[in-house]
C-alpha positions in Angstrom: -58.2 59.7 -63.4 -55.7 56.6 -63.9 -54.8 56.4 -67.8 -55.5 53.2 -70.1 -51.8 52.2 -69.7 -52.0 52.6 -65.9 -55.4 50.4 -65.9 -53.3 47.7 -68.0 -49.9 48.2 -65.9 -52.6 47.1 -62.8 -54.2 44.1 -64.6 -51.3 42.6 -65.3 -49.7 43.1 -61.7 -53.4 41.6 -60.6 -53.2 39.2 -62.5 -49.5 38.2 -61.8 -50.4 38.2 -58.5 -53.6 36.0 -58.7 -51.0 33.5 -60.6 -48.6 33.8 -57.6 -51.1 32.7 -55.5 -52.9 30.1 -57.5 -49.6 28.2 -57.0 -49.9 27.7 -53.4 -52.7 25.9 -52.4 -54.6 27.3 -49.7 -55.2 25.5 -46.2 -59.2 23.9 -45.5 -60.6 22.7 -42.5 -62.7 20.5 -44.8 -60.0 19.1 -46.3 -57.9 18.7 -43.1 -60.6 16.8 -41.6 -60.4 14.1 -44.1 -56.9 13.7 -43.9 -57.3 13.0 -40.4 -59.9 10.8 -40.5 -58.5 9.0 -43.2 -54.5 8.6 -42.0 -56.8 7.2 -38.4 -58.6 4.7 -40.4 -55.0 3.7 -42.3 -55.4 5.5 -45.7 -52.0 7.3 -46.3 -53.7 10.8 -47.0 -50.1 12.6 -46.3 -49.5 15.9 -43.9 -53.0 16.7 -42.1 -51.9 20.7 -43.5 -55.6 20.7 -45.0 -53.8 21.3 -48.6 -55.5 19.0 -51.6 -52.5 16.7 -53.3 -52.1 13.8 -54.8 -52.5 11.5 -51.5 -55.4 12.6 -50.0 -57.0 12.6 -53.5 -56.0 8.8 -53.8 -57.0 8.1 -50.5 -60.2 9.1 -50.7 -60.8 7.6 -53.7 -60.0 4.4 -52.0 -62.4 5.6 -48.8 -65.0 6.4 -51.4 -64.9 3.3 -53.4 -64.7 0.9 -50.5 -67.3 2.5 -49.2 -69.8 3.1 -52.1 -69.8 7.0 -52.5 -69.8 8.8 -55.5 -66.2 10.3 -55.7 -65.0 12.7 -58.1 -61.7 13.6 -58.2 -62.5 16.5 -55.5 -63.8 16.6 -52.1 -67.6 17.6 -51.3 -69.8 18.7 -48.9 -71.4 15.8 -48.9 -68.5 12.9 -48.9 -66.9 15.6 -45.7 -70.0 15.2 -43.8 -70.5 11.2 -44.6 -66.6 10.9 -43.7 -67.2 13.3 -39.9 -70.2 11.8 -38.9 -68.9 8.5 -39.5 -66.5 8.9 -37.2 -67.3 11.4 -34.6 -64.7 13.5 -32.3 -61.7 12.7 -34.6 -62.0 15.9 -36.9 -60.2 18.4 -35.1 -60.1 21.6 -37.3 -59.9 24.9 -35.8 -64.3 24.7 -37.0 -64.6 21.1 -35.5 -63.0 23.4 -32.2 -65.1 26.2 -32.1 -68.3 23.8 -32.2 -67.0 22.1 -29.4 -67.1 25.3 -27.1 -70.0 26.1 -28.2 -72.4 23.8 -25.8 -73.0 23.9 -22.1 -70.7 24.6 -19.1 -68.3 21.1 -19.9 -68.0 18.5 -17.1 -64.1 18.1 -17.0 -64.3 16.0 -14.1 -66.9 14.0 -11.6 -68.1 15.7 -8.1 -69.0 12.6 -6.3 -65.7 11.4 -5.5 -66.1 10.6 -1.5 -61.9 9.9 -1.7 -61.1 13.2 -2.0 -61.0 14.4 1.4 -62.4 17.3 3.2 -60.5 19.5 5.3 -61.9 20.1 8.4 -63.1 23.6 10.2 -62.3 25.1 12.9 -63.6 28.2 14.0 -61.9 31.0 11.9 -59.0 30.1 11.8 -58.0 29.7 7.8 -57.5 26.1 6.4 -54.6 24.8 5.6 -54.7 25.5 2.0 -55.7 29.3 2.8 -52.4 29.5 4.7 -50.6 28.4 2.0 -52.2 30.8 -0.4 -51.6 33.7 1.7 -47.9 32.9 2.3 -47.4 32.2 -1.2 -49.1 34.6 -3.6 -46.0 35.9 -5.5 -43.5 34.9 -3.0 -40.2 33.6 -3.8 -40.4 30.1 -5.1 -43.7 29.4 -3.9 -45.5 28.9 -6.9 -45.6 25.0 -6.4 -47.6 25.6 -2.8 -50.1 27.9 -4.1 -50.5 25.6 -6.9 -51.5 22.9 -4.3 -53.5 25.2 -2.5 -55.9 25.9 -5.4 -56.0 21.7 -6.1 -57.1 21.4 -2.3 -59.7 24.0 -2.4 -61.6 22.0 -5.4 -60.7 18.9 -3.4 -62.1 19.9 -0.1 -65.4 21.1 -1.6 -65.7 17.6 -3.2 -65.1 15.9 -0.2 -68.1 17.7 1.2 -70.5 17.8 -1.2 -70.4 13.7 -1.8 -70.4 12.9 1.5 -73.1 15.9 2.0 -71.6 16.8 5.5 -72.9 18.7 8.0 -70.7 21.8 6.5 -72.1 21.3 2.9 -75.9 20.9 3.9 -75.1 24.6 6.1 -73.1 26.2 3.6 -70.0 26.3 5.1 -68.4 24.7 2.5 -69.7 27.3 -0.3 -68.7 29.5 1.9 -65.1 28.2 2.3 -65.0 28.1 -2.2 -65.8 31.6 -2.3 -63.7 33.1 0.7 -60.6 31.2 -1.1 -61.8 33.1 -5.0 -61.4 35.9 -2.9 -57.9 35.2 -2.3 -57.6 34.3 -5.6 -58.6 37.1 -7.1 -56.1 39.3 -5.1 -53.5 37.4 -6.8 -55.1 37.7 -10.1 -54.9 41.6 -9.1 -51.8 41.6 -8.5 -50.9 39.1 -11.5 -48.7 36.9 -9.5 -46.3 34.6 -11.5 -46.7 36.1 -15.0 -43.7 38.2 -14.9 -41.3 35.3 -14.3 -39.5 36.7 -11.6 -39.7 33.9 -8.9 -37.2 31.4 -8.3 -39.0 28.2 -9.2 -36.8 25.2 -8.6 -37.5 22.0 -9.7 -38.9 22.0 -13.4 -38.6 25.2 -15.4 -41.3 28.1 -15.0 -42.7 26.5 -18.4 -43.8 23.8 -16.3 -45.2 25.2 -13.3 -47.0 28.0 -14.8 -48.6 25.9 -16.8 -49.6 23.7 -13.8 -50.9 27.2 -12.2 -53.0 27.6 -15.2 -54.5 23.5 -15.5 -55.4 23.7 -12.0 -57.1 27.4 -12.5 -59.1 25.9 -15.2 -60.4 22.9 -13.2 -61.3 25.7 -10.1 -63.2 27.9 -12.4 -65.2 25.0 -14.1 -65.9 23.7 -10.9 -67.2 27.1 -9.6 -69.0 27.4 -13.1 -70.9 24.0 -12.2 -71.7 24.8 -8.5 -72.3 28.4 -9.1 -69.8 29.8 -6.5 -68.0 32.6 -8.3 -69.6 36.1 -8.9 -69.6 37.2 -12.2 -67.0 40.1 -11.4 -64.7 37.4 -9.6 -65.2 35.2 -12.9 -63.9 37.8 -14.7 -60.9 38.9 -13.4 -59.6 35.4 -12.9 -60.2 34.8 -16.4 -58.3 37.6 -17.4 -55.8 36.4 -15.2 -55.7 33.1 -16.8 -54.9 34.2 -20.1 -52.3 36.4 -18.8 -51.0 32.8 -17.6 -51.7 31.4 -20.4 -49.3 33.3 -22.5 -46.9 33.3 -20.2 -46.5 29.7 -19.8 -44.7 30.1 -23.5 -42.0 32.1 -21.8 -38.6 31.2 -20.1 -37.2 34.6 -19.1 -38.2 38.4 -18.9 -41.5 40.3 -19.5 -42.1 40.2 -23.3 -39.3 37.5 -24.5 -37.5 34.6 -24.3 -40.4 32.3 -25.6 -39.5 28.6 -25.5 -38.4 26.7 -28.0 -40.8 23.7 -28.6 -38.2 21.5 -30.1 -35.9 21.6 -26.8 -38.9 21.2 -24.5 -38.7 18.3 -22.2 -41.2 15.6 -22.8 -43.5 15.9 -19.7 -43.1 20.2 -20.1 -44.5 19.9 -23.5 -46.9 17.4 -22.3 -48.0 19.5 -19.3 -47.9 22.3 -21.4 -50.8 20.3 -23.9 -52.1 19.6 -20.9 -52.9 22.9 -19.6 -53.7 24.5 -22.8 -57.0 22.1 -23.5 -58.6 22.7 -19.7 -58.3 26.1 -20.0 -59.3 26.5 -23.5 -62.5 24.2 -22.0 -62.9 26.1 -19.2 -62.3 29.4 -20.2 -63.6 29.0 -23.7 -60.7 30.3 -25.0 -59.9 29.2 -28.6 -56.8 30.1 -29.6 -55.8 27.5 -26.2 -57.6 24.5 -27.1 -56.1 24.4 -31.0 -53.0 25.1 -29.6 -53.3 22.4 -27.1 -55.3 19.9 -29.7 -52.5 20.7 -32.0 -49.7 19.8 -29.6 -51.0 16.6 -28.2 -51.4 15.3 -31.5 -47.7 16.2 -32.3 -46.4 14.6 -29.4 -48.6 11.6 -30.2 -46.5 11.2 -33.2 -43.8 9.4 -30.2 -46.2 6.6 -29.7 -44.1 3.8 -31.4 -46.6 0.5 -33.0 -45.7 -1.0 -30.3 -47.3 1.4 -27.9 -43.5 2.4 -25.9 -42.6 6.0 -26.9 -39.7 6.9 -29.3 -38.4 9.7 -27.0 -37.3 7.5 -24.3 -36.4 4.0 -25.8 -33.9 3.5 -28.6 -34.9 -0.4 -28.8 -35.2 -1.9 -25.9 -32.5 0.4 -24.3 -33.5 3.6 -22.0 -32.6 6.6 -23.7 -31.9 8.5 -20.1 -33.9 11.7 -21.5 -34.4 12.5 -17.8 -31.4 11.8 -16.6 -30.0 8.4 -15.3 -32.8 6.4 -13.4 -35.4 9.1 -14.0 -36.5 8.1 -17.7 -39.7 6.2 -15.7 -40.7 9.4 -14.0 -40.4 11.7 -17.2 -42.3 8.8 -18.8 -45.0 8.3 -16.4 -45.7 12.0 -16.6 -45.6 13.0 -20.4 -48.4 10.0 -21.0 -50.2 10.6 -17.8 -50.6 15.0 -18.7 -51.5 13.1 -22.5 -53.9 10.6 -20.9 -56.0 13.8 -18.6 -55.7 15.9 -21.6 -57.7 13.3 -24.1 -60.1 12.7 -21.4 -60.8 16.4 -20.7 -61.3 17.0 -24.1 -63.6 13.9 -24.1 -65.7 16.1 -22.5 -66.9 18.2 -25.6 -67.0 15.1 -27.5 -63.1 15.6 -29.1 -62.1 12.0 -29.5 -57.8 11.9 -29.2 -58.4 8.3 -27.3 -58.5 7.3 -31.2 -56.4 8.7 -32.7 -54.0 6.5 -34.7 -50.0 7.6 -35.4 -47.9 4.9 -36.7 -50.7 2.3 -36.2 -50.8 2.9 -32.8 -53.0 4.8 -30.6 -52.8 6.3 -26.8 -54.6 3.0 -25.6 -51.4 1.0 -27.1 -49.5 3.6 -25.1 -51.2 2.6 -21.9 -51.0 -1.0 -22.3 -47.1 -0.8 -23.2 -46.9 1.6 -19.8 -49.2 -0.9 -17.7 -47.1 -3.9 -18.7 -43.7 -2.4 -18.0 -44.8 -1.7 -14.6 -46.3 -4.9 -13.6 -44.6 -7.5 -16.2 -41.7 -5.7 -18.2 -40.5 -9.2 -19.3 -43.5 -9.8 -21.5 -42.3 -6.6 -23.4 -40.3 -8.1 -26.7 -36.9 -6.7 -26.1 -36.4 -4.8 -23.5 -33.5 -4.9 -21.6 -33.6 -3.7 -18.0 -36.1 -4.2 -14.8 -37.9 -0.5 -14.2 -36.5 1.2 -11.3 -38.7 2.4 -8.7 -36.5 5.2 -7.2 -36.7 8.7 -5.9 -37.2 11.7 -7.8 -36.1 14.7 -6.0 -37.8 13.4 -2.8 -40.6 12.4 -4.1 -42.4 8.5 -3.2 -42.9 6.8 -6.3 -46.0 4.3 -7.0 -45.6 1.1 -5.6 -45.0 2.7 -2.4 -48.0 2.2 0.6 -49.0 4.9 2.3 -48.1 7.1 -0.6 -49.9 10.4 -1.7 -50.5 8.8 -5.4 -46.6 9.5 -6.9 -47.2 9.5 -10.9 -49.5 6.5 -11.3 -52.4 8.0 -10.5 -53.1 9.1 -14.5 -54.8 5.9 -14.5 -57.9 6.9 -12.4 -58.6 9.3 -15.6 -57.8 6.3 -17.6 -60.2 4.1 -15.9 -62.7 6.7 -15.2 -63.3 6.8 -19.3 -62.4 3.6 -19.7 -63.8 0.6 -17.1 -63.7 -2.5 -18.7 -60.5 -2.5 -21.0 -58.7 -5.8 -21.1 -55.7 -3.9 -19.1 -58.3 -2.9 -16.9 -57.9 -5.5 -13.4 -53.9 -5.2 -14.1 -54.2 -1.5 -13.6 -56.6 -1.9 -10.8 -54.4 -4.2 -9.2 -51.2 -1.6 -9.1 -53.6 1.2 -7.7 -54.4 -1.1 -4.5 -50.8 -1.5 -4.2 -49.7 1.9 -4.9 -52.6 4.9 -4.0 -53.7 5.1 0.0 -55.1 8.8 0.4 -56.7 10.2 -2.0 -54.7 13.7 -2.5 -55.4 15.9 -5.3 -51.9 18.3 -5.7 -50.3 20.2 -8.8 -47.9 18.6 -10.8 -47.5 14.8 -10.0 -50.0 12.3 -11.5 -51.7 10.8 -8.0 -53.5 13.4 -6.7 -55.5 13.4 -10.0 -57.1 10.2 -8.4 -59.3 12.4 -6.1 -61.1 13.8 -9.4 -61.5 11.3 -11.5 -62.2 8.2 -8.6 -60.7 5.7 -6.8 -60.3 2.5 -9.0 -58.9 0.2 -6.5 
């Protein structure tokens, strides 16, 4: 039995401790809901870290009296719900999260695309993008094939089903999906690419694995829509997945070497957002989408007012962040991965199209891309014509007869978005640019084949 001094040793550590903590405030989803909303509508309600200050008390007392609501002095239930309702999809609080995967099977992206093509059949022999699976599954720096083999499998179903060929109306096609999940699940079994011991050249295995993983998601939603995975096969590739999934954070070895955000290139931190909100989405996996919400709205923070992003100019001048005559490729794919990510999530009815950082929003972004592709000299200040050169082999847009190079973010763009004022200037480089409709892994074009042909 504890003695009298013992019982008043304990209350005072208790209440030391409840002292302590009384002197940090803690975190709120309510709270960080309202910053948002407010900072978006141009109240300075400081860091969205969901901590009550001196800021966000101010600026909502400026919301509240511009606005008629009884404010006083603290944030309630009621003035949260006036505030979120008000402006729907721009909360994004681990709670606002949650909600979101709590509806139906999401649409992530149309299935009557008659662009995307369809492979054709031939007996039994495999198709093209089976033999590419087989030779690649955990071969030595082959993970950028298979990636395109999983892109043309959702592709050639597509193709199929909106132009209802003879394959689709006799099952051939549903047939073709589930002999590739097959093959997809032997990788799964044998989880290729999540021990990081393949070569892959070109960006680092950051990159790619999280291009594995954004192209999984869209296969698995897709089969969720159509109803062409067993539940078994469903299973093991989401497991799978989230293997991916972590080690898309990774740079090395089993276990370590994860990456450092802050010395992340631009388009592998974007890609990384990228991948992070479709599979979140399509695997309902939480812990994904707030990381990937989180993480878009970070890199967001590059958008300068005038809609060109901080990372790359300094001024007018290129900052060569990619490397001497590459800054346009780098560009084109961190706001293009940015620009599929906010329309996936657009899905569930998270709105990141709005969202405001520095008074500028990823519409502003567009517009400032847009322009410096078609008219750079009506850009205040800048200095030099945009260079439409290589990039390690690759075509660029503004090429005919290419596969799609990196403008084909736009198709997303336009898909959401079909009457902007930027709208027939975009429409106008797709003509020029975009032939065949491709979908492939980790350059921007092929995502014309899921989100429409805007031409």
């Amino acid at each position: 039995m504890m003695s009298l001094i013992e019982i008043r040793a304990l209350t005072g550590a208790a209440v030391f401790v409840l002292i302590f903590m009384a002197s940090f405030a803690i975190a709120d989803d309510n709270v960080r809901d309202v910053q948002q909303i407010l900072n978006n509508l141009g109240y300075d309600a400081g860091p969205v870290d969901g901590t009550w200050g001196r800021r966000t008390n101010n600026a909502l007392g400026q919301y509240a009296e511009e606005n008629a609501l009884n404010f006083e002095g603290s944030l309630s239930e009621d003035i949260h719900k006036t505030l979120v309702n008000a402006h729907p999809g721009m909360a994004t609080s681990r709670s606002h999260l949650e909600q979101a995967l709590g509806g139906p099977v999401p649409v992530l992206f149309p299935t009557d695309n008659q662009d995307c093509p369809s492979f054709a059949f031939n007996g039994t022999k495999p198709l093209s993008y089976e033999q590419t699976l087989n030779r690649n599954v955990h071969g030595e720096d082959r993970i950028g094939g298979f990636i395109d083999s999983v892109g043309n499998a959702i592709s050639s179903h597509i193709g199929n089903k909106a132009r209802n060929s003879s394959f689709y109306k006799d099952g051939i096609t549903d047939k073709r999906y589930q002999r590739y999940a097959v093959k997809l699940v032997e990788a799964a079994d044998k989880q290729a690419f999540t021990r990081l011991d393949f070569a892959g050249k070109g960006p680092n295995p950051a990159h790619w694995v999280s291009a594995l993983l954004h192209n999984l998601a869209l296969y698995i939603n897709y089969a969720d829509r159509e109803n062409l995975l067993e539940p078994a096969q469903r299973k093991k590739l989401i497991d799978w997945g989230n293997r991916l999934y972590d080690t898309s954070h990774r740079v090395s070895g089993p276990g370590a070497g994860r990456a450092i955000k802050s010395v992340r290139w631009p388009d592998t931190a974007a890609m990384q957002t990228l991948s992070y909100i479709s599979w979140g989405l399509a695997a309902n996996n939480l812990d994904a989408l707030d990381e990937g919400v989180t993480d878009w709205l970070k890199l967001h923070r590059l958008i300068r007012n005038d809609g060109g992003m901080k990372t790359f100019l300094n001024g007018g001048k290129w900052q060569n962040v990619g490397g001497k005559g590459n800054n346009d490729f780098y560009y084109d794919n961190t706001l293009g991965f940015m620009v599929i990510a906010a329309n996936l999530a657009r899905s569930v009815g998270i709105n990141l199209f709005d969202q405001v950082s520095d008074g500028a929003t990823i519409h502003d972004a567009v517009r400032w891309k847009v322009l410096y592709s078609t008219d750079w000299q009506s850009l205040p200040g800048m200095k030099r014509e945009p260079l439409y050169d290589n990039h390690n082999g690759r075509r660029r847009y503004f090429q005919p007869h290419s596969f799609g190079g990196n403008w084909g973010w736009t198709e997303a763009y336009l898909q959401a978005f079909p009457e902007i004022p930027i709208s027939e200037e975009i429409r106008a480089a797709n003509r020029k640019s975009v032939s065949t409709r491709f979908y492939r892994s980790t350059t921007m074009g092929p995502m014309s084949c899921l989100f429409g042909a805007h031409r």
